[in-house]
C-alpha positions as CSV (number, residue, x, y, z in Angstrom):
1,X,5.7,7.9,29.3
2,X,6.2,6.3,25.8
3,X,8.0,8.1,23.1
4,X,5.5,8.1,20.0
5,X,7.1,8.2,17.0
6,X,5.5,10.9,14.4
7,X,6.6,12.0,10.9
8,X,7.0,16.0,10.6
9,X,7.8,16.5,7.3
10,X,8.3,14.6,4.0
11,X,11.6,14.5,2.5
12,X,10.6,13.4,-0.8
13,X,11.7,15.7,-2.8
14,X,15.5,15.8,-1.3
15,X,15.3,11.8,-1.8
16,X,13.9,12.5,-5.4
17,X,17.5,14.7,-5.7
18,X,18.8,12.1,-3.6
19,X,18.5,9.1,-6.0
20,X,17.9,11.0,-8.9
21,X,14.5,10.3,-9.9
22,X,11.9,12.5,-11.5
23,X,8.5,13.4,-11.5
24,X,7.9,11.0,-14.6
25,X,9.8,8.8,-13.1
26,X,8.1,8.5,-10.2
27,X,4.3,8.6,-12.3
28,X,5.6,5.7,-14.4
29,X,6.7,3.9,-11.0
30,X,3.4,4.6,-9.3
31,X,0.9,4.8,-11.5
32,X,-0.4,7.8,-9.5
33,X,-1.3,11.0,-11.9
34,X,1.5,13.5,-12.4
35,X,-0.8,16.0,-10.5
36,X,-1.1,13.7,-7.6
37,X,2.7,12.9,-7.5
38,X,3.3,16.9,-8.1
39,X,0.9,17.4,-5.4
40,X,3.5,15.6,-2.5
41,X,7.0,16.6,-3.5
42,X,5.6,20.3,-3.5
43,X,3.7,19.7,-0.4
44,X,0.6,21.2,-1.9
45,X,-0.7,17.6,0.4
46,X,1.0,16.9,3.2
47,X,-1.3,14.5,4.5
48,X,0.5,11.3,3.1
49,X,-1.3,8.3,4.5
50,X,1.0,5.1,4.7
51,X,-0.1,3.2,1.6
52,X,1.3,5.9,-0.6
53,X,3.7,6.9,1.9
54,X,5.1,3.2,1.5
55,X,4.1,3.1,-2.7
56,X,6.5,6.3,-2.7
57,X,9.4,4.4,-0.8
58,X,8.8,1.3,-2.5
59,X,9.2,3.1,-6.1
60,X,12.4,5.3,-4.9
61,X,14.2,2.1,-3.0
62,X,14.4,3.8,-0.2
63,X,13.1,3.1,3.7
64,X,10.2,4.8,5.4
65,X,12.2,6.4,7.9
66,X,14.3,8.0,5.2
67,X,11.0,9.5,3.9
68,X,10.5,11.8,6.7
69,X,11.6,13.9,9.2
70,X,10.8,12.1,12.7
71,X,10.1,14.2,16.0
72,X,12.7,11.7,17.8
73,X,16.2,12.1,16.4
74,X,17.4,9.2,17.9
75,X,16.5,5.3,18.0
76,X,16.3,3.8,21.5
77,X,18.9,1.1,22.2
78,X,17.6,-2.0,23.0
């Protein structure tokens, strides 16, 4: 059986602390509303599909897998 990798949870609010960006920040990085932004980093939606999952990352400077919590804590060697 394949492992399937799935995202649990979002960290972007820890990576917002993380890197030190801001709501505005991210808005003006975006161009998404400040409700929409507000919406995801106080998972009012947690449904983030992987365009704005990637716009987020993209806008931070920081990797997809940073953005969330995975269900598999470990990469598989190759």
């Amino acid at each position: 059986m394949k492992k399937q990798w799935k995202p649990i949870d979002s960290k972007l609010n820890q990576l917002m602390y993380e890197y030190d960006i801001t709501v505005n920040d991210l808005v003006k990085r975006t161009g998404y509303t400040k409700q929409r932004v507000n919406d995801y980093v106080n998972v009012i939606k947690s449904n983030m599909n992987i365009g704005t999952a990637m716009t987020f990352t993209d806008a931070i400077g920081c990797s997809m897998e940073e953005l969330y919590v995975w269900n598999h804590k470990e990469r598989r060697k190759p």
